[in-house]
Every structure is written in structure tokens, then in C-alpha cells.
N, C-alpha and C positions, 0 to 999 in steps of 0.2 A: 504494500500500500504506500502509495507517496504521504510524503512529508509535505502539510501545508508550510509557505514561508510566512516569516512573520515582516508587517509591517506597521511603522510607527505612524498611528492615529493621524498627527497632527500635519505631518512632511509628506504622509502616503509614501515614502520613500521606503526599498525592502531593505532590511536590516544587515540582510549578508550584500546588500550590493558594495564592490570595492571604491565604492565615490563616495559611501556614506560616510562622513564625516563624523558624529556624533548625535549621541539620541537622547534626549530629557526624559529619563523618566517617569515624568509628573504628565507626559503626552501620552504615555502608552503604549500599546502596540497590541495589532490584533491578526487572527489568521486566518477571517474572514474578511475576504475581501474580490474584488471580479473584476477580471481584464486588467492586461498591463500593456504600459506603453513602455518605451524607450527612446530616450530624449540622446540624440547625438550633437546637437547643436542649439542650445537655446534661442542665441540670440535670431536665428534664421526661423524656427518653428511658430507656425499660428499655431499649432494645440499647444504649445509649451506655455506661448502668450495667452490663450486661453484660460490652461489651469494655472496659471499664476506660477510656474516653473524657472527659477534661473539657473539650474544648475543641471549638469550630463551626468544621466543617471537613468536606470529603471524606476520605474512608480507603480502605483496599482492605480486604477484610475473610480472605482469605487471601496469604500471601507468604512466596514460597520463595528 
């Protein structure tokens, strides 16, 4: 059975991604969550600009 990832509440960012910087705590983290995206390029990306993204990274683009 796979292993859900986990991702942090607040950043939606997954936790083993190697971009992620660091996680607060007091944000969370949950391993439900649906669809991911992958941001190679912020500054170029309308869904990046959309979800409020500035940073190259995996996301999940919903989480509950």
C-alpha cells in the first residue's frame, strides 16, 4: 500500500520536497490532500501567480 505524503496546511508545500525550506509547526500538516502541481518557474507561471506561489517547488493544490 503506498505511503500518503505529508503536506504542510499553510504553504500546501510536500514536506519531503528538497526546496522545502522549513515548516512551522503551529501550520500543520496533513495527508489529505488532491492533485499536485509542480512549479519550475514562478516568476513565468499564471497558476503559480494564481495560487499565490513564489517559490520552485511541488504543492498539492487542494488540503484539508
Amino acid at each position: 500500500m503506498a505511503v500518503k505524503r505529508e503536506v504542510c496546511k499553510k504553504t500546501k508545500k510536500f514536506l519531503d520536497d528538497p526546496n522545502f525550506k522549513e515548516h512551522k509547526v503551529s501550520a500543520g500538516t496533513s495527508t489529505n490532500w488532491q492533485g499536485r502541481i509542480y512549479v519550475v518557474n514562478p516568476e513565468k507561471s499564471e497558476i503559480a501567480k494564481i495560487m499565490g506561489l513564489e517559490e520552485q517547488g511541488e504543492y498539492a493544490i487542494k488540503v484539508r
